[in-house]
C-alpha positions as CSV (number, residue, x, y, z in Angstrom):
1,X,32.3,-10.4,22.9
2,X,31.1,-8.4,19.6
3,X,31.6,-4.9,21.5
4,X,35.8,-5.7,21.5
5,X,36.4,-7.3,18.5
6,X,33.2,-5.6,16.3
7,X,31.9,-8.8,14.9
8,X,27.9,-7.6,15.0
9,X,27.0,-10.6,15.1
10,X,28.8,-12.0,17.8
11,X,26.8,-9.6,19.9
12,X,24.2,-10.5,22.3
13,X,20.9,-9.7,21.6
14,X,19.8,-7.2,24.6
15,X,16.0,-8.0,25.8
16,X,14.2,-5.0,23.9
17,X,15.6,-6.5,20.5
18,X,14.8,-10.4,21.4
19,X,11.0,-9.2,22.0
20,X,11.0,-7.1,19.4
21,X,12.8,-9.3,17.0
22,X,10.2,-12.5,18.1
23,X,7.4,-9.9,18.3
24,X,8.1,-9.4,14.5
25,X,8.3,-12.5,13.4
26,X,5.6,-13.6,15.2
27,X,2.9,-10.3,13.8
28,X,5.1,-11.7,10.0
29,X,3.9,-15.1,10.2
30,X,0.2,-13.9,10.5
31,X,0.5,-11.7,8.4
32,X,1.6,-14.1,5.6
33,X,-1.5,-16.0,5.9
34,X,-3.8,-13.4,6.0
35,X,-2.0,-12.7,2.6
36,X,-2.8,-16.1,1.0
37,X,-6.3,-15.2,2.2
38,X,-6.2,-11.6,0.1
39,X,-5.0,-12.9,-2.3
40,X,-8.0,-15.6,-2.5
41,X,-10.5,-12.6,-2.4
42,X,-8.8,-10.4,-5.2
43,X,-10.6,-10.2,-8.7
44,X,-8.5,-7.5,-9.9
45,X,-5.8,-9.5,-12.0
46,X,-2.9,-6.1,-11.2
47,X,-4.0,-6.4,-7.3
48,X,-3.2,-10.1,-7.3
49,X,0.0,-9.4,-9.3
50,X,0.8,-7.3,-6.3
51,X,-0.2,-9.2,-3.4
52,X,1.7,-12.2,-4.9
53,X,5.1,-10.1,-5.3
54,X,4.9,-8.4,-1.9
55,X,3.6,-12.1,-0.2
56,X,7.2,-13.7,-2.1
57,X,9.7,-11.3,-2.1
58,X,9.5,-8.6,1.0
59,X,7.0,-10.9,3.9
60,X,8.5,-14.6,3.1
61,X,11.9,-12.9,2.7
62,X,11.5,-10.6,5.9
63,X,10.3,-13.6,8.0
64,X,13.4,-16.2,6.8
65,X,15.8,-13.6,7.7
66,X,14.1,-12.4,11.7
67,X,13.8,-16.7,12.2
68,X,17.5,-17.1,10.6
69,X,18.5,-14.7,12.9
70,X,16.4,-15.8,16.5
71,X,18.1,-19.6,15.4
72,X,21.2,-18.4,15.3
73,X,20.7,-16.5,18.6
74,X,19.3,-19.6,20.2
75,X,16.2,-17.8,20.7
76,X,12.8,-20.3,20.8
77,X,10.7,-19.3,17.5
78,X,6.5,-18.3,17.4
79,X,4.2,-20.2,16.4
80,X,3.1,-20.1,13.0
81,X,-0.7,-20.3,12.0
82,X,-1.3,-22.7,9.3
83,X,-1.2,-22.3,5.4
84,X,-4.4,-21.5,3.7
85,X,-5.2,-23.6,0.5
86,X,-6.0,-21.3,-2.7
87,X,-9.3,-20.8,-3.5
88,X,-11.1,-19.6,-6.7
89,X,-12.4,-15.9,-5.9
90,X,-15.7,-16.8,-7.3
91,X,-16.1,-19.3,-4.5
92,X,-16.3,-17.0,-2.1
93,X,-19.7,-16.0,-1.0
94,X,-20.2,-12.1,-2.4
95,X,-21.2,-11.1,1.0
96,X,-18.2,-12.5,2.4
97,X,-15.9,-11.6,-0.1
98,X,-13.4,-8.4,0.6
99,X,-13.5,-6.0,-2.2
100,X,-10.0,-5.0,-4.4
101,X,-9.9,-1.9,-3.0
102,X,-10.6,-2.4,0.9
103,X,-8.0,-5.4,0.2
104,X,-5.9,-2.6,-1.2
105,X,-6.4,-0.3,2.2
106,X,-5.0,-3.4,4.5
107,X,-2.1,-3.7,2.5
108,X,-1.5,0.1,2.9
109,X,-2.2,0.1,6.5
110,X,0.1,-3.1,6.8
111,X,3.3,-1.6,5.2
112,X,2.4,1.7,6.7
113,X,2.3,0.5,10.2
114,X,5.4,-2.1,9.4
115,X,7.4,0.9,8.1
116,X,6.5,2.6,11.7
117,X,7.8,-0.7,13.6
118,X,10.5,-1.0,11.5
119,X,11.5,2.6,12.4
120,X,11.1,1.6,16.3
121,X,13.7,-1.7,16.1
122,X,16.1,0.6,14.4
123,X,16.1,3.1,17.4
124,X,16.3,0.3,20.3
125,X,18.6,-1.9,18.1
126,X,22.3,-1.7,19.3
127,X,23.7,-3.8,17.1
128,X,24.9,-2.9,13.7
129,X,23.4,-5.7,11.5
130,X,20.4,-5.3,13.1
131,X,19.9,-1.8,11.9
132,X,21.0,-2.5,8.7
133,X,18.6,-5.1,8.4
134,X,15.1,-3.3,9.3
135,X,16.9,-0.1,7.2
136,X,16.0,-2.4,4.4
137,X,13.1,-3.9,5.6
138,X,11.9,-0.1,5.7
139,X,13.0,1.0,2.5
140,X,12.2,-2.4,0.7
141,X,8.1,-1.4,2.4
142,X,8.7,2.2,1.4
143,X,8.8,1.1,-2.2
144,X,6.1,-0.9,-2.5
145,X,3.8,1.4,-0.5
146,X,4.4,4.0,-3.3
147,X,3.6,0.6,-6.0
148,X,0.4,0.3,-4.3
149,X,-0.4,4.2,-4.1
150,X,0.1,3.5,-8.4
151,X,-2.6,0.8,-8.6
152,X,-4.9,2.7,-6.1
153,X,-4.5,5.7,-8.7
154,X,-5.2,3.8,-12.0
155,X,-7.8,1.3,-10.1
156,X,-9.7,4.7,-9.1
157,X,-9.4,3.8,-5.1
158,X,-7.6,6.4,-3.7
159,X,-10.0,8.7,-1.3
160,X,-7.9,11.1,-0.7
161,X,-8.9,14.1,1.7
162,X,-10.6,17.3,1.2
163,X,-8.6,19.8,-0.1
164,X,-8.2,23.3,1.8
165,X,-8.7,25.4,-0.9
166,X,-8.5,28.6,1.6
């Protein structure tokens, strides 16, 4: 047992972080597609840039490790919708086309709300490398939140709040 000899991963996963853990990797594997569908819709060469980092190196990274991880604990994986084929954006219908900057507003939401869930596995997780992991996960969203924030600047996109002047 991993509590005697503190091997983390010799642990048992407890029930909160096997449905948390599959919940993850279940909400990663849509959101990877809808990804290859953003990045269909993008016109703005920066945006695409983006999208195409953050699709490779945090979500595909993120998912490989959670499924490494529910393998290795024996744990039966989600299902997984299927890839979408690339697309020229000027293919897309204009009225059924998302523009760069609501695509821009998903992305924020999505690292935004995955930072928050991240957060939450961290505080039911007992194991070690399980906290470690989503720490990073966190960060690694934290960072490219404040990526996006930069393109949203220079792209003109940011509608930020009134200001209180009083």
């Amino acid at each position: 047992m991993g509590v005697i000899n503190n091997k983390a991963r010799e642990e048992p996963l407890h029930s909160g972080e096997v449905f948390n853990l599959w919940s993850y990797l279940y909400s990663m594997k849509g959101t990877l597609v809808t990804l290859q569908v953003l990045i269909n819709h993008t016109g703005e060469q920066d945006l695409k840039v983006f999208l195409e980092d953050l699709l490779e190196n945090v979500f595909t990274q993120e998912e490989q490790q959670v499924e490494t991880l529910l393998k290795e604990s024996g744990i039966r994986l989600p299902p997984a919708p299927p890839d979408r084929p690339n697309v020229e954006v000027q293919d897309i219908p204009a009225g059924a086309r998302f523009n760069d900057s609501e695509i821009a507003v998903l992305m924020q939401k999505e690292l935004m709300t995955g930072r928050l869930l991240c957060s939450y596995i961290i505080g039911i997780a007992i194991r070690e490398d399980l906290r470690t992991m989503f720490s990073e996960f966190s960060t690694q969203k934290e960072e490219y939140e404040l990526k996006l924030l930069k393109v949203m600047k220079e792209k003109g996109w940011l509608v930020s709040p009134p200001i209180n002047i009083k």
